[in-house]
C-alpha positions in Angstrom: -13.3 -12.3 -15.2 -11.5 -11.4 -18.4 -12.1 -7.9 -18.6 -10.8 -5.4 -16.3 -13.6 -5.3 -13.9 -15.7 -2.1 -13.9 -15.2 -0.5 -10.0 -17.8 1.8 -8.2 -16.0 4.1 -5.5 -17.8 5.4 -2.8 -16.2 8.2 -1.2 -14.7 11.7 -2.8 -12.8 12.5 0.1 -9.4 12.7 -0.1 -8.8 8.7 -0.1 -11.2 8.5 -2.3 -9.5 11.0 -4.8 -6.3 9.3 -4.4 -8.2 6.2 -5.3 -10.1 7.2 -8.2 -6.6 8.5 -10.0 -5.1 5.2 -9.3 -8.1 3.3 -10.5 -8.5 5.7 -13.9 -4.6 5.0 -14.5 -4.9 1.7 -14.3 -4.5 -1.1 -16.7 -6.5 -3.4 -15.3 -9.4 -1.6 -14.2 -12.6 0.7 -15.2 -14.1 3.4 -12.7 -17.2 3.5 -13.6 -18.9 5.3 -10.9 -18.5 7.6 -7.9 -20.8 7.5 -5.2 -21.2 10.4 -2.4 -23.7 12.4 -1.2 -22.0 15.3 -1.8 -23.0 16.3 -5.1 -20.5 18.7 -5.8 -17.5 16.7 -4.9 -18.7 13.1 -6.0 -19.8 15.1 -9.6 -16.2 16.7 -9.8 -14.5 13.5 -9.3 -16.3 11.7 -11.6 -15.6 14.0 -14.4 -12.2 14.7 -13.6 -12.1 10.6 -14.7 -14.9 10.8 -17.3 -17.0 8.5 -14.6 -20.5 8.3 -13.4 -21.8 10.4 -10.5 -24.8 9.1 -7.7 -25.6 10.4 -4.9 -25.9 6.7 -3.6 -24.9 3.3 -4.4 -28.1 2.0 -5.7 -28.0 -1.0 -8.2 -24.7 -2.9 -8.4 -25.9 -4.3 -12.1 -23.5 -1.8 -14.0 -20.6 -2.6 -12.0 -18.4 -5.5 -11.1 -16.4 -5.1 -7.9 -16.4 -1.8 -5.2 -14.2 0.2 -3.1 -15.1 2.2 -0.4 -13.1 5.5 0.6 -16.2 6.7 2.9 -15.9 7.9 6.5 -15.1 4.7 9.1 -18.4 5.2 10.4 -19.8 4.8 7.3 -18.2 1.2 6.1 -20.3 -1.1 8.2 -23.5 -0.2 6.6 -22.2 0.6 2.9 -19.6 -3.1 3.3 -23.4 -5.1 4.2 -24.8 -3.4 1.5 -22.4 -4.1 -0.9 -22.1 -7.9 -0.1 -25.8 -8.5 -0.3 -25.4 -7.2 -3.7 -22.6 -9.8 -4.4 -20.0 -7.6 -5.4 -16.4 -7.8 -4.6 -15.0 -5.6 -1.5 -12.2 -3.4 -0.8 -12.8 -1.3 1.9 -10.9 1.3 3.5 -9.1 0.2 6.8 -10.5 -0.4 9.4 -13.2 -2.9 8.0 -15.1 -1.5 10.8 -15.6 0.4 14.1 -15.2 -2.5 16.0 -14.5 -5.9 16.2 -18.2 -7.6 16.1 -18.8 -5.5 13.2 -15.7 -6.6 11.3 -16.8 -10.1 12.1 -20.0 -9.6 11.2 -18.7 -8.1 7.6 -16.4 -11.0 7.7 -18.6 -13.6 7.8 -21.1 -12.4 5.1 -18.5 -12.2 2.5 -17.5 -15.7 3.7 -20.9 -17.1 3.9 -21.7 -15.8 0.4 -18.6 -16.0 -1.4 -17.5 -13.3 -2.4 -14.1 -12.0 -2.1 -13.2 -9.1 0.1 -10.3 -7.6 1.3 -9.3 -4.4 3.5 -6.9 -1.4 2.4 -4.2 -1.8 4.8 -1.7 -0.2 2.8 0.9 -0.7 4.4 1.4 -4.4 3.0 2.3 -3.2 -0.6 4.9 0.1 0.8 8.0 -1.0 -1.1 10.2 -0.8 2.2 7.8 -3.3 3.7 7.9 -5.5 0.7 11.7 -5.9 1.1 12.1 -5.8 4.9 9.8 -9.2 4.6 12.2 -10.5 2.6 15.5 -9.9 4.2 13.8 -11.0 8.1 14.9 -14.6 8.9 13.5 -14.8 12.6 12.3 -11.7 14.0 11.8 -11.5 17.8 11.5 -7.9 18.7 9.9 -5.0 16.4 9.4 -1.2 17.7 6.9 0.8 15.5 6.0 4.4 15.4 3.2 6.4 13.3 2.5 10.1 14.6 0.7 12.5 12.9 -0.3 16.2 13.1 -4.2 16.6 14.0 -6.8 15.7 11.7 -10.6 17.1 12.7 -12.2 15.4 9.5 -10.6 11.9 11.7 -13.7 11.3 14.0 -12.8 7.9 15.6 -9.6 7.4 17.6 -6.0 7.3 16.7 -6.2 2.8 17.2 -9.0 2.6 14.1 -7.0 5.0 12.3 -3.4 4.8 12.9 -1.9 1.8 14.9 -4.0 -1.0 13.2 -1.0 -0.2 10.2 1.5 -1.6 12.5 -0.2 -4.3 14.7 -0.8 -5.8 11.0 2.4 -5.4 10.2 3.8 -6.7 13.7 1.6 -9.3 13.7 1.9 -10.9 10.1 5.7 -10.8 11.0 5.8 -12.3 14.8 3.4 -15.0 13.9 -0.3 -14.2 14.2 -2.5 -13.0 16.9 -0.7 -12.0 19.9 -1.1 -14.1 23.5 -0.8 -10.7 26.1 -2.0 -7.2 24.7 -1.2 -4.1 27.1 -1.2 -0.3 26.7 -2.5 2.9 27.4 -5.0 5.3 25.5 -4.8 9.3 26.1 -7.3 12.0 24.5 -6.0 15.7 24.8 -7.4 17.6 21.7 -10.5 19.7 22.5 -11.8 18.6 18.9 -11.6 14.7 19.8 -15.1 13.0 20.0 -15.4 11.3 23.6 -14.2 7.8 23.5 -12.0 9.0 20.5 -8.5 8.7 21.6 -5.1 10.9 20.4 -2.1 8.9 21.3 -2.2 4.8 21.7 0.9 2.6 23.0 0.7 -1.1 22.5 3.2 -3.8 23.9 2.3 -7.5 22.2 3.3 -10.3 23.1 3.8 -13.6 20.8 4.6 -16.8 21.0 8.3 -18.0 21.4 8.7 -14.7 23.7 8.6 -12.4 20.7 7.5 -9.0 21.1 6.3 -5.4 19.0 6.0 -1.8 21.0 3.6 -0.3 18.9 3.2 3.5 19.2 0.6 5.9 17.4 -0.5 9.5 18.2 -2.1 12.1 16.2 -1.3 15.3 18.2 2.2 15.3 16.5 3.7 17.9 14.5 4.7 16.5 12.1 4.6 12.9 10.3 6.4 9.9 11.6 6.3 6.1 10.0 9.3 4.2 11.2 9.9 0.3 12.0 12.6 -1.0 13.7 12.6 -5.2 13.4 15.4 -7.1 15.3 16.6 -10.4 14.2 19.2 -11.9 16.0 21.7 -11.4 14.0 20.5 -7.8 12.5 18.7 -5.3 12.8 16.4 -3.4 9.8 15.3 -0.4 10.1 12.2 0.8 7.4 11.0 4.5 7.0 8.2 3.7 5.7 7.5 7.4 4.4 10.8 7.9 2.7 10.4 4.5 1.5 14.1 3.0 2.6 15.5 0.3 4.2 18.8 -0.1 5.9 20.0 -3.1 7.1 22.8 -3.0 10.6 25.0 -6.1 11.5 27.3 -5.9 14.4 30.2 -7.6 14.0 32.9 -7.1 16.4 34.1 -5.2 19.6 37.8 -3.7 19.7 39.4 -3.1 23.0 40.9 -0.4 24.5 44.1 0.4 23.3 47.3 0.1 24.8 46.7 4.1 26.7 43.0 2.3 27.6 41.4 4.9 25.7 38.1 3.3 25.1 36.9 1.1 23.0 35.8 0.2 19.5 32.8 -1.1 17.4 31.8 -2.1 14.3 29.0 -2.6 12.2 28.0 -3.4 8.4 25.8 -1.4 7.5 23.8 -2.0 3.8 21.0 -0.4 2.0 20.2 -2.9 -0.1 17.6 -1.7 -3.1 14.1 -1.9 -3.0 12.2 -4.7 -4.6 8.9 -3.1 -5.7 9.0 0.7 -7.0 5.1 0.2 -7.2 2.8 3.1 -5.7 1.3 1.4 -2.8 -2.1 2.0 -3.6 -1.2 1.1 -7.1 -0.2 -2.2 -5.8 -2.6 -2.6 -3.5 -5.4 -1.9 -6.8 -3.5 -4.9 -8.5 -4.3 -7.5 -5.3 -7.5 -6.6 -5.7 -8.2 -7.4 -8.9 -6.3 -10.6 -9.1 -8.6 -11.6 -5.9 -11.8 -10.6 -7.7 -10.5 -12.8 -10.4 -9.7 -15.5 -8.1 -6.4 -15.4 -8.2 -5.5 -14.9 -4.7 -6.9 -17.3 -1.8 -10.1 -15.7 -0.7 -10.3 -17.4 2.3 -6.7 -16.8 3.4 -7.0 -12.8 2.8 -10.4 -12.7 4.8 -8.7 -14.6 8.0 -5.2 -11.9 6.8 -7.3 -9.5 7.9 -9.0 -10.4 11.2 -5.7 -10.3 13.6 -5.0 -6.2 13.6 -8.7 -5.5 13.9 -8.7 -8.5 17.4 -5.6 -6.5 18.4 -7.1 -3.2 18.3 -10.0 -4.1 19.9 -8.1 -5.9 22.6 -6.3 -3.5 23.3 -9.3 -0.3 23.5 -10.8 -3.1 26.0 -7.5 -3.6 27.8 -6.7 0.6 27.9 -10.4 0.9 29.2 
């Protein structure tokens, strides 16, 4: 496709608003329509972007790929939809509510060809981007994602929060885990049933590798941290403030000659970022280059499979 591909959003939320401005400002793309059943909210962000406005996604003929920004309950029926229409597919993480229905998603855009991928955006955060490229051979990573309440979040904090990290932890330790164990616990009198508030996941890899993964939604305020442990270093990412600092320990001292104590010391570097790209700006970008077909379709659909397995896994394990 040689034209910037025309994109239908689905969803005036508060994703989708942060989608639609990065889709408007981009280069390589069109929005051409909003979809949401809210007619005051889908109309407003579609002229806020001189776009289109329905109330539902109807025919596909006036657009040429689609992102969806609607509720998670939502994406399993609007994802089939879109597919049988054989249009390109981001959707909002998770694919689904569930692993069969990820599958299930999975396998249509496989079976018909067409590309698909799922906005885990945490691949493109510039801190991410350049921890990848300064681990040699991780074996231990610790990651933390609180938030304060959200009531308009109706499924739990795994589907929401933690399937950030177990991506993450698992792209970098190799893959699907070989042991998933942790606990679930719901305390907010606004939480569906079944819809849990704090999640702690311990994986465990191949080669003895393993990731402490830790989300929670009854937090006051936000936390996105990563902690990954080569051997010989350790990098620590805030993945809000966008930074990375690298620790090397590189000597004990003794105690001196009163035997008061002892000394340590460590390098410390912060070494610059290699991407200064808006996540979701970046994350736009992969998209189109896999609607044009250059990015491995095949390879992203089976990129995306592990964190949903592991979140699933782990609601059956906590159960």
């Amino acid at each position: 496709m040689s034209a910037a591909p025309r994109i239908l959003l689905v969803g005036a939320g508060s994703m989708g608003s942060l989608h639609a401005r990065v889709i408007a400002q981009s280069a390589s793309a069109t929005l051409a329509r909003v979809v949401d059943g809210r007619e005051d909210a889908g109309r407003a962000l579609a002229e806020r972007y001189d776009a289109d406005w329905s109330p539902e996604l109807g025919d596909l003929s006036d657009v040429d790929a689609v992102v969806i920004a609607a509720s998670t309950e939502a994406h399993y029926d609007l994802a089939l939809a879109v597919l049988e229409h054989d249009r390109p597919l981001l959707v909002e993480k998770p694919v689904a509510d569930g692993l069969q229905k990820t599958l299930e998603i999975i396998g249509v855009s496989e079976s018909r060809g067409i590309p698909m991928t799922c906005g885990l955006l945490e691949r493109f955060n510039p801190a991410v981007v350049t921890a990848r490229a300064l681990v040699d051979d991780p074996k231990f990573i610790t990651a933390t994602r609180h938030s304060p309440y959200a009531p308009r979040i109706r499924t739990g904090v795994s589907w929401d929060l933690l399937v950030h990290d177990v991506d993450l932890a698992s792209t970098m330790l190799g893959g699907e885990p070989t042991v998933v164990r942790g606990i679930l616990g719901q305390f907010h009198p606004m939480s569906v049933p079944g819809a849990e508030d704090v999640a702690e996941a311990v994986l465990a890899f191949d080669g003895g590798r393993v990731a402490h993964v830790s989300a929670s939604r009854v937090g006051q305020r936000k936390i996105r941290t990563m902690s990954i442990h080569d051997l010989d270093k350790l990098i620590e990412v805030d993945l809000l403030r966008r930074d990375v600092t690298v620790y090397r320990h590189v000597s004990d001292q003794p105690a001196d000659a009163e035997g008061r104590g002892y000394r340590q010391q460590t390098v410390i570097e912060i070494p610059e970022l290699m991407s200064g790209k808006e996540p979701l700006a970046a994350q736009l970008e992969h998209f189109v280059e896999l609607v044009d077909g250059r990015v491995d379709a095949d390879a992203e659909r089976r990129s995306l499979i592990p964190a949903h397995s592991i979140v699933e896994a782990l609601k059956n394990a906590a159960a």
